[in-house]
C-alpha positions, 0 to 999 in steps of 0.5 A: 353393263355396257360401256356409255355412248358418248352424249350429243346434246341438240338444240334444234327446231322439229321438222315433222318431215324428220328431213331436218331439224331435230329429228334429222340430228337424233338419225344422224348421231345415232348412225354414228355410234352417239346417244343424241340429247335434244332440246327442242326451241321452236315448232315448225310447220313444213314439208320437203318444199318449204316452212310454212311457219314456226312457233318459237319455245318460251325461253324458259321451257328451254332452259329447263330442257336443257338443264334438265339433262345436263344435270344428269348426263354428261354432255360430250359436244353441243350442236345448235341448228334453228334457234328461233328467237334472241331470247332463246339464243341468248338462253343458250349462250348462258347455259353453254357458258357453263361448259366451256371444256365442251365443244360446240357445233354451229349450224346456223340456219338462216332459211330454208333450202326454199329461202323462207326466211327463219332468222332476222336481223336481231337474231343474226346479232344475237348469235354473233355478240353471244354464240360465236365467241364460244363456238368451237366449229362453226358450218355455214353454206356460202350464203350463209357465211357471206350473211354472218360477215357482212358489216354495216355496208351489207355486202353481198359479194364477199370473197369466202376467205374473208368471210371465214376470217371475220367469222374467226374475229367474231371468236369461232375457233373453226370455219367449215364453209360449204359450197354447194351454193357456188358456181362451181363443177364440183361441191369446195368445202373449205375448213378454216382456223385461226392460221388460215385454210386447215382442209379443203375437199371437193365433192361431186355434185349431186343432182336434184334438192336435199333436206337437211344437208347441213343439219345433218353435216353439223350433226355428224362433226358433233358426233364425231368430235363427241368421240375424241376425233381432232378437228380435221379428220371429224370434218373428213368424215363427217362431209363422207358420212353427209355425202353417202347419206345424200347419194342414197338420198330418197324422195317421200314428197313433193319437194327435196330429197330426204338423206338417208342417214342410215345408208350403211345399215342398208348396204349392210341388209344388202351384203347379208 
């Protein structure tokens, strides 16, 4: 027989589009030598421009997703992406609770690249009280970081150092902040710990819109920390591997480009 992949399990939304979502960290984790586990917590209707509407999964039907398979396969990391309710964020936090040895990757999606708006409030909150004190690797864009922070005031201009050290008082272990949405020449992503600034790495600026770019960031540190890399050098190469995956990003529809997650098994076709 051959030797077992290391196991990813995804808690995550679908997106019929495969661009994001679900289907986006099954390509990913798979492109990167993982078998992926998925558990689904909401139905979304969407396209590459935007969510419509989406249909939260009683909390029920995940938990029984997801001990499902975790009481049959060992699970090496955990990624969350889209959770869709309190009820299922605060389902997951119990589960995960149960496993604290393994790692848990956060993309917390909040909206969609159009703004359409996929976590309130409560469910901000939720994560906050229950998911961040077990997160191990947390992957907000500025926007996001900046909204997970903010206190009671709701400030919105927060510098990003500040936003990653609240996000550390909130109990995450590691802080990957994205600067796509800067105004800045070049892409600054900045890995953060309990000492300060671990790793930051510029990246050029791509032209144009992409669906899925952080689920797929997300994905491949998962996948990459499922394989036993420490922490900086799984972020290094899961920003190459995301980076690649958008320079050979194609378009399918009328929106953002779809990344192409299986670049390499291309560049390979090519050099044959």
């Amino acid at each position: 027989m051959s030797p077992q992949l290391p196991t990813v399990l995804s808690f995550a939304a679908t997106d019929p589009t495969s661009g994001a979502g679900s289907q986006a960290d099954l390509l990913t984790i798979v492109s990167l030598g993982c078998h992926p586990l998925t558990v689904v917590t909401a139905v979304t209707v969407q396209d590459t421009v935007g969510v419509e509407d989406f249909l939260p999964l009683d909390a029920t039907w995940i938990a029984d997703q997801a001990r499902g398979v975790l009481e049959d396969v060992p699970v090496a990391a955990f990624k969350l992406g889209m959770l869709g309710s309190v009820e299922a964020v605060a389902t997951i936090a119990e589960i995960v609770s149960d496993y604290p040895d393994i790692p848990l990757i956060l993309d917390p999606v909040l909206a969609s690249g159009r703004g359409d708006e996929l976590a309130g409030e409560n469910l901000i909150a939720a994560m906050q009280d229950l998911l961040l004190p077990q997160t191990t690797l947390i992957t907000p864009n500025s926007m996001e970081a900046r909204r997970l922070a903010e206190d009671e005031l709701g400030e919105d201009d927060l510098d990003l150092e500040e936003c990653a050290s609240r996000l550390i008082d909130l109990g995450c272990e590691y802080v990957l902040i994205t600067g796509s949405h800067e105004q800045t020449p070049k892409v600054i992503n900045t890995l953060y710990g309990l000492e300060g600034v671990i790793q930051t790495l510029e990246w050029e600026r791509l032209p144009g819109g992409y669906h899925g770019s952080g689920c797929t960031l997300a994905s491949a540190a998962a996948a990459l920390l499922a394989q036993g890399l420490g922490i900086a050098d799984a972020v290094k190469s899961a920003q190459e591997y995301t980076w690649e995956a958008l320079r050979n990003g194609y378009r399918i529809g009328m929106g953002q480009n779809i990344p192409d997650r299986l670049f390499w098994a291309r560049d390979e076709a090519d050099a044959s």
